[in-house]
Phi, psi and omega in degrees: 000134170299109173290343157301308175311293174319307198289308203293311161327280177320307188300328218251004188258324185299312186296337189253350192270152222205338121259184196295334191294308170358276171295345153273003176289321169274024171277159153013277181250032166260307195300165158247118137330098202277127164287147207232000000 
């Protein structure tokens, strides 16, 4: 996993998430990557 990407995802993802499903959409080995 790209740690830049992943973190830039997560920042841009964290403000919006709003349950626990949310915040596990955003673990690690959850997210989708946008290809950049």
């Amino acid at each position: 996993i790209d740690g830049y990407r992943y973190l830039r995802a997560l920042f841009v993802g964290l403000p919006n998430a709003k349950t626990v499903d949310d915040y596990a959409a955003l673990l690690p080995w959850r997210i989708e990557l946008a290809a950049t």
